[in-house]
N, C-alpha and C positions, 0 to 999 in steps of 0.2 A: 590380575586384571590386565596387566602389559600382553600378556600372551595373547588374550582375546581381539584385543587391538589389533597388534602384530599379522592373526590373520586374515583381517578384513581389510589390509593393505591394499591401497590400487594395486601394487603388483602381483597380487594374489588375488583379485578379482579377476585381473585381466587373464594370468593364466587358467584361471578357471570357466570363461567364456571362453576362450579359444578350445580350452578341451572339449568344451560341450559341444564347440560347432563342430568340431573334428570330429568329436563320437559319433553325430549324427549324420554327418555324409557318409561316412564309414559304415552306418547301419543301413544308409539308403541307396548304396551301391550293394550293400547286402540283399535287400529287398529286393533288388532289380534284377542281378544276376539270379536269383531264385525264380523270379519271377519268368524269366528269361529261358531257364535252362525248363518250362514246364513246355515251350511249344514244342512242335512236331511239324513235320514236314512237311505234314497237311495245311497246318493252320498258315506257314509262309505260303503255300501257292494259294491260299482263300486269300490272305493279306496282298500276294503281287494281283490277281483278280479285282479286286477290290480297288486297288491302285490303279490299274488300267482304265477298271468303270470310273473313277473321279478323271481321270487325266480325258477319259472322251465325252464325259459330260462338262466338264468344264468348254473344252473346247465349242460345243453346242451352244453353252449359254454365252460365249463370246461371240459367235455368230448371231445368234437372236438379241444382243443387245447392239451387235452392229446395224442388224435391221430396225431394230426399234427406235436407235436414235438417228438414223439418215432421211432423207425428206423423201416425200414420196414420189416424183416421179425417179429418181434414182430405183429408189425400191421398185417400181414396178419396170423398169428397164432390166433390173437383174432377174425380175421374176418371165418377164419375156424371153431373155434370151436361156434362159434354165429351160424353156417350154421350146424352145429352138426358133420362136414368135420374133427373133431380131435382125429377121431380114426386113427391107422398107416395100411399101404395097406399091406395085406395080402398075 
């Protein structure tokens, strides 16, 4: 019965969560490079594509939340001179 004891010691639990958690990074770098080595060259220019279309719609919705929170004759000041309308009447 000392035996049994013996290995349910804190120090034999602890090495045995450390092993677990190491086995399982170890399996989940496994996963990843598996996972990793399935793309194709195709699929990175769809991914850079893809990246581009976020990076210019982002930039869009920064523009339209700058319009949406500025007051509005600002806003229509910018929309004048975008129309070339920002010269003053004569």
């Amino acid at each position: 019965m000392t035996e049994s004891v013996a290995v349910f010691s804190p120090f034999a639990m602890v090495v045995a969560i450390v092993a677990i958690v190491m086995f399982s990074k170890v399996w989940r770098t496994h996963l990843m490079t598996q996972a990793n080595r399935g793309r194709s060259r195709e699929d990175d220019a769809m991914i850079g594509s893809m990246q581009s279309q976020i990076d210019r719609l982002t930039e869009r919705v920064a523009v339209l939340e700058k319009l949406v929170t500025d007051d509005d004759r600002r806003l229509a000041r910018e929309i004048d001179s975008l129309r070339g309308r920002d010269r003053p009447p004569a």
